[in-house]
C-alpha positions as CSV (number, residue, x, y, z in Angstrom):
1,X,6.5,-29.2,26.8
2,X,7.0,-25.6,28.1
3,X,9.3,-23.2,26.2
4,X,11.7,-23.2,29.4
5,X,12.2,-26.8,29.5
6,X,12.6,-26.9,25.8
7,X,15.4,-24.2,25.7
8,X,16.7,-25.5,29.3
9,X,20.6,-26.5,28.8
10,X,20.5,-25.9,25.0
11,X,20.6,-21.9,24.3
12,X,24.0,-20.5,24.4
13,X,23.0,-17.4,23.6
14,X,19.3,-15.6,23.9
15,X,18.8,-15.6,20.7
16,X,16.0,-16.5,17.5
17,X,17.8,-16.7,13.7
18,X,14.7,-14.7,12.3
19,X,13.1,-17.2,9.3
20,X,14.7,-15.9,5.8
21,X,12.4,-15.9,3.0
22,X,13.6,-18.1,0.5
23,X,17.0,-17.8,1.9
24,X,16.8,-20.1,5.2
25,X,17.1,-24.2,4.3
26,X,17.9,-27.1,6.5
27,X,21.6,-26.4,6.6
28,X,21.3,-22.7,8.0
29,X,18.8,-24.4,10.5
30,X,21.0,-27.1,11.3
31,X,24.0,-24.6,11.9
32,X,22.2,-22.2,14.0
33,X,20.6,-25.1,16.4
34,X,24.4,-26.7,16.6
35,X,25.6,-23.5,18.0
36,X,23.1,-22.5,20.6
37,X,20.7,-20.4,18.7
38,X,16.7,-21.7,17.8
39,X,17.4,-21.8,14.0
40,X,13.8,-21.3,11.9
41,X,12.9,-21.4,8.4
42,X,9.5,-20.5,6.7
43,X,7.6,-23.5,5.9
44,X,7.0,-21.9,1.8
45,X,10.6,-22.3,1.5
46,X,10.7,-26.1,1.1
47,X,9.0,-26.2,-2.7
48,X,6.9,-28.2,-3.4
49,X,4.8,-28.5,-0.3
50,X,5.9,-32.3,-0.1
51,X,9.6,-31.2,1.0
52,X,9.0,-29.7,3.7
53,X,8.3,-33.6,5.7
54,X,11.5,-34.0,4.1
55,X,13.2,-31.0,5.5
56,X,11.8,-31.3,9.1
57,X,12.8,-35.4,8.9
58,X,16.8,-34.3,7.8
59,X,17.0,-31.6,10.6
60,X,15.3,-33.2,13.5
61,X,18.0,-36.7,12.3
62,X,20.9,-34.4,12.0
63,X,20.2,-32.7,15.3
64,X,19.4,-36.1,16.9
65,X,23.0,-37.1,16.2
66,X,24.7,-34.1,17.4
67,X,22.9,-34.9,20.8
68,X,24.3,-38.0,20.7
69,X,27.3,-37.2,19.8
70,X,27.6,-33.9,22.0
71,X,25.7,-34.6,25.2
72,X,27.2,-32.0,26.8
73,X,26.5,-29.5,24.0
74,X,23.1,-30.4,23.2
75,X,21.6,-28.1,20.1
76,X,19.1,-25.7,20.3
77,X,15.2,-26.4,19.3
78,X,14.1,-25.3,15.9
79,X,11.2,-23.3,14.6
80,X,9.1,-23.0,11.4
81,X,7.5,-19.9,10.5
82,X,4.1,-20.0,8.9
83,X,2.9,-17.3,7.3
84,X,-1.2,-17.0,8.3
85,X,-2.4,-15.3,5.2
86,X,-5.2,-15.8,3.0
87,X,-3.0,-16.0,-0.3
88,X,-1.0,-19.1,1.6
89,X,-3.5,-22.3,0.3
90,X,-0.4,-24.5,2.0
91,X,-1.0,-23.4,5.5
92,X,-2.9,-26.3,6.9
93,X,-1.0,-28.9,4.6
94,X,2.1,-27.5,6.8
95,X,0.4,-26.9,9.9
96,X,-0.6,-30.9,9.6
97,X,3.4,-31.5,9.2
98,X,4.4,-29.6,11.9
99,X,2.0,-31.3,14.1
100,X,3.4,-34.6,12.5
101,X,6.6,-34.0,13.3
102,X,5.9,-32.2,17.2
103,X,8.0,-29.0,16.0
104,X,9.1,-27.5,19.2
105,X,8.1,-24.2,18.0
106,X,6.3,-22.1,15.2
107,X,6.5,-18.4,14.2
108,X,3.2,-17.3,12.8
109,X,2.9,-14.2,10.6
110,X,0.4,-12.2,9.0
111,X,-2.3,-13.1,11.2
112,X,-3.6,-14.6,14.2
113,X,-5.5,-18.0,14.2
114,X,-6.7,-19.8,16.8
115,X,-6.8,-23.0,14.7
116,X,-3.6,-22.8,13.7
117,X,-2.4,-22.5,17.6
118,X,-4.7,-25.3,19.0
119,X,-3.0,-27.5,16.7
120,X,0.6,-26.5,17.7
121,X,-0.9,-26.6,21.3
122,X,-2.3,-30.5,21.2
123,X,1.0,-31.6,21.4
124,X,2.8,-29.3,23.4
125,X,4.5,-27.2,21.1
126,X,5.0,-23.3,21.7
127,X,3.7,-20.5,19.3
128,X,4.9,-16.9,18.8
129,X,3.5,-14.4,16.5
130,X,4.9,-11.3,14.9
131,X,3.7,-8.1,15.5
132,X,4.2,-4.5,14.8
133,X,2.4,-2.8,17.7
134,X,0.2,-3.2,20.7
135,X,-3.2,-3.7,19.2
136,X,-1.7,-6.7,16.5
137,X,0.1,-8.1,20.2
138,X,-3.0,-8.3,22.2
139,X,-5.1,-9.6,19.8
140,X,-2.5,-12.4,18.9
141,X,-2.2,-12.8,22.6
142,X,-6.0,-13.1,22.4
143,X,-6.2,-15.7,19.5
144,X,-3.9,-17.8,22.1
145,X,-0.4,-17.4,21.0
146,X,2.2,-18.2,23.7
147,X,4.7,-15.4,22.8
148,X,5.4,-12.7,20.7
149,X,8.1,-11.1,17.9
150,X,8.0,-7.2,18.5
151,X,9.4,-6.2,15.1
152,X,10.6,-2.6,15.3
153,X,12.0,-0.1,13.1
154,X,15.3,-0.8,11.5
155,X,14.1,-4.6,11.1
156,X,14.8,-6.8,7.2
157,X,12.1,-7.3,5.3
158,X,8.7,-6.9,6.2
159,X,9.3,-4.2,9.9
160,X,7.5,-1.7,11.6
161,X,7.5,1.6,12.5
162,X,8.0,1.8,16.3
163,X,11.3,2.4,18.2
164,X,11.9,-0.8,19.9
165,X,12.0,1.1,23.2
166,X,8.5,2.4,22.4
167,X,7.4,-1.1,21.6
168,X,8.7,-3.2,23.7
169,X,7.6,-0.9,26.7
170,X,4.1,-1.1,25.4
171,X,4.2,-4.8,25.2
172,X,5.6,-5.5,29.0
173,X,3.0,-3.1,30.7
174,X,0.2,-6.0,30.5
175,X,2.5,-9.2,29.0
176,X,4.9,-11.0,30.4
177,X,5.1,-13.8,28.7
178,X,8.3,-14.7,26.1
179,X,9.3,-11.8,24.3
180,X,11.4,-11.3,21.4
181,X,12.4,-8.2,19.6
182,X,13.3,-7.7,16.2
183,X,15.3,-4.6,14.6
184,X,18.5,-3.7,13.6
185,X,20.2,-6.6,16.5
186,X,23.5,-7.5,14.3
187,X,26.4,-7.9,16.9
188,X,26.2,-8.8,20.8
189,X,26.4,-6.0,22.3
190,X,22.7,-5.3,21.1
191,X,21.8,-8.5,22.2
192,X,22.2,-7.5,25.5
193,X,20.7,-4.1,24.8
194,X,17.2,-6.2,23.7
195,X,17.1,-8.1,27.4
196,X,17.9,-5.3,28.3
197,X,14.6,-3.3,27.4
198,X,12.7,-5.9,28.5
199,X,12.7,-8.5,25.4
200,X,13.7,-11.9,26.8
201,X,15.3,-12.8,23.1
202,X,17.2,-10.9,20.2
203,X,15.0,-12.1,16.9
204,X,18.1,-11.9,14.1
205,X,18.5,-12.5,10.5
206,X,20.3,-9.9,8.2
207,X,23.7,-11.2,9.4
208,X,22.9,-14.7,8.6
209,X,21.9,-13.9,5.3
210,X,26.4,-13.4,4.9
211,X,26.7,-17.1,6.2
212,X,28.0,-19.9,3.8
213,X,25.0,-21.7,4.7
214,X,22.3,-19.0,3.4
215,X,20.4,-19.8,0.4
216,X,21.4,-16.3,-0.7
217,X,23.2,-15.4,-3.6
218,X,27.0,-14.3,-4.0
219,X,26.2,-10.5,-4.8
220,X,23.3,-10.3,-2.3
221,X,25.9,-11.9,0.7
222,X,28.3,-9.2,-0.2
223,X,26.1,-6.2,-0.3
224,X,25.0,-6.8,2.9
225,X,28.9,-7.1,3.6
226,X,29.3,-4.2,2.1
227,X,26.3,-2.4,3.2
228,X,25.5,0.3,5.8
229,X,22.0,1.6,7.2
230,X,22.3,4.3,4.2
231,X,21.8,1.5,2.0
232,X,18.2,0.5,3.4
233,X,14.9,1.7,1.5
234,X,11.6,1.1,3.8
235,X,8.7,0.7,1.1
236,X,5.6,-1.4,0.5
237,X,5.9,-1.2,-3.2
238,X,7.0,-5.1,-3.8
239,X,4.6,-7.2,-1.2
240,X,1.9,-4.4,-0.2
241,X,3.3,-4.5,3.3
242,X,6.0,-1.8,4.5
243,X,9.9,-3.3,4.6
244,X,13.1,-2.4,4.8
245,X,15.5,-3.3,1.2
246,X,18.8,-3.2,-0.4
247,X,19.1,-0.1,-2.3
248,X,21.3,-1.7,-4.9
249,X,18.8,-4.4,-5.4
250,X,16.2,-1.8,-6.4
251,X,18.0,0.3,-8.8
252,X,19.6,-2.9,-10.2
253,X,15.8,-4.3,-10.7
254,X,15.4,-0.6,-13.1
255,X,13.6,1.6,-10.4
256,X,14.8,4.8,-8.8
257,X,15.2,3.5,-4.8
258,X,14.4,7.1,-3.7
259,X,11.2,7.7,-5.6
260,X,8.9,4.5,-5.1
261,X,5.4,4.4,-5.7
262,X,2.9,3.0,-3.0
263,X,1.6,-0.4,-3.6
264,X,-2.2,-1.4,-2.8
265,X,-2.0,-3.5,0.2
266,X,-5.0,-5.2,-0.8
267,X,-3.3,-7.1,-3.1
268,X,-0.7,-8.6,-1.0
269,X,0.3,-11.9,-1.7
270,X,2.6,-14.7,0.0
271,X,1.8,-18.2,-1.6
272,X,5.0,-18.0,-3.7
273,X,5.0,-17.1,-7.5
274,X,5.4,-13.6,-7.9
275,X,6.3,-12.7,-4.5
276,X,8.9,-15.3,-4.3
277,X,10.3,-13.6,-7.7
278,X,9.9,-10.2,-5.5
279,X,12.7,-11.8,-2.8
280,X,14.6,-13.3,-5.1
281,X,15.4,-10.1,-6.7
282,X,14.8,-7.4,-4.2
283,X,16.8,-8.3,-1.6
284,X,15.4,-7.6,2.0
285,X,18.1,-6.4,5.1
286,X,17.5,-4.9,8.5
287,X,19.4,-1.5,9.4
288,X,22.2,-2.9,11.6
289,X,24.5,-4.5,9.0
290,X,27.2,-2.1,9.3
291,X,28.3,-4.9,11.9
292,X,28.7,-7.4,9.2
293,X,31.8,-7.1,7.7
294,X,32.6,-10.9,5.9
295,X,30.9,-13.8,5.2
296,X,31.1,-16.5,7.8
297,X,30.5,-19.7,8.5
298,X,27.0,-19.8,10.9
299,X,28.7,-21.2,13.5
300,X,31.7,-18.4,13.7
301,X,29.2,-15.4,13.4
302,X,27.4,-17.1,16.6
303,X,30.7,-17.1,18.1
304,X,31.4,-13.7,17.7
305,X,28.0,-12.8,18.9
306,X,28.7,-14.8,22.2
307,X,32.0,-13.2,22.8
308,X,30.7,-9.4,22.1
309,X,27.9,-10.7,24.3
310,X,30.0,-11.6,27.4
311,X,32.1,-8.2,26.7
312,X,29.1,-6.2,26.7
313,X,28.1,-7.9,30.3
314,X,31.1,-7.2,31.4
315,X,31.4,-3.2,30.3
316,X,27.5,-2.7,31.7
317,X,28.7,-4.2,34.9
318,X,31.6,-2.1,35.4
319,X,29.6,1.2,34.1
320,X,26.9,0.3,36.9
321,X,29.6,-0.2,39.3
322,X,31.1,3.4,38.6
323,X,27.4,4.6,38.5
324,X,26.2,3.2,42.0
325,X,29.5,4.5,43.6
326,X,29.7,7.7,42.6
């Protein structure tokens, strides 16, 4: 099945709820598809590897039954991201359940790998992968993913460097395939502003992290509540790659937030132990959470999205009117 006739009748809004680390669970997922958003989890949440059949088998029944329920207001696909590292000795184990269970789409990260899409691909599921610039785009593009996550500047947890004008414009000069774009998108007027430089979907996740249905804890929830883009530290120090972090979760974990060491990127790793420990404590946030001012149910902070969304519209339409007849 394409990604068009997967999404067709079922988005409300253009958006991706960005897979949490640790913090994203069946209920978040459930919530997010319910609304109108593609809800997505990483597959290394569900420990031990056995849950995750578990997980896909609750949401794909609890979505089932809002269909039925709601034909008129059918949910949104899902997505599982997989991380494609070396460190990660589940991949395959949970490539082989996605397969299983036909997800409609998966969000590889940390490398590209042809395997890993032929599998998605035998049964007619979609793959994007997350990149950082050009050269990681083509070559995932190249290693046969379907789409791709620009993750700019100003994006929670692992993000890149590049202004997501400079990014995206990079990207659309030789792809044209699905596009999302990741980086400070909290509220829905920058929704807009990502279709609007050429991504076809907003990739978000800092705002869902102060939902009722994150896996987060109290104080993390209210810091990003709380929080502002003065209160984001971009270092590699705790994975090995670059990301952006809560400054209060840094100096609360005994290290000075404004004087980090570099960590050796050689010795990244994502198969859980020790890095999980690292997200558990050091809590990871994008730079656009000054939009975030409670904790919500899911469902209401998609709401707001969609009614900032259509207000946005409707100010662009009227500024281009004023524009074109002046």
């Amino acid at each position: 099945m394409s990604l068009e006739s997967a999404l067709k009748g079922r988005l409300r809004l253009p958006v991706i709820g960005a897979p949490l680390f640790i913090l994203s669970g069946p209920e978040l997922v459930i919530a997010q598809c319910k609304a109108g958003i593609v809800g997505a989890f990483p597959a290394l949440n569900a420990r031990p590897a056995e849950v995750l059949d578990e997980w896909l088998r609750r949401i794909q029944g609890e979505l089932g039954e809002h269909d039925a329920k709601y034909p008129d207001r059918l949910s949104a696909p899902f997505a599982v991201n997989q991380i494609v590292h070396k460190s990660n000795e589940r991949l395959m184990h949970d490539v082989e359940l996605c397969v299983r269970h036909r997800v409609p789409i998966v969000i590889t990260s940390l490398g590209a790998v042809v395997e890993v899409n032929q599998a998605i691909h035998s049964y007619g599921g979609t793959v994007f992968h997350d990149v950082i610039t050009d050269k990681f785009a083509r070559k995932a593009i190249e290693k046969g993913a379907d789409g791709l996550v620009a993750v700019a500047a100003g994006a929670g947890g692992h993000a890149g460097r590049l202004s997501p004008f400079a990014l995206v414009q990079e990207i659309r000069q030789w792809f044209d395939g699905p596009l999302a774009l990741s980086g400070a998108i909290a509220n829905g007027a920058a929704i807009l502003a990502a279709q609007a430089a050429g991504a076809d979907f907003a990739y978000i996740g800092s705002p869902f992290i102060a939902t009722e249905e994150a896996r987060a804890a109290p104080d993390y929830k209210q810091a990003i509540v709380e929080g502002t883009s003065a209160d984001i530290v971009f270092s590699n120090l705790f994975t090995g790659i670059h990301g952006n972090y809560l400054r209060k979760s840094i100096a609360n974990a005994g290290l000075d937030p404004d004087a980090l060491p570099e960590a050796d990127p050689s010795k990244m790793n994502f198969g859980g132990g020790a890095a999980a420990k690292a997200w558990r404590d050091i809590w990871g946030s994008g730079q656009g959470i000054a939009s975030v001012d409670a904790v919500v149910p899911a469902a209401a902070r998609i709401e707001r999205f969609a009614r900032e969304y259509h207000e946005a519209v409707a100010r662009l339409a009227a500024k281009v009117a004023r524009f074109e007849g002046a």
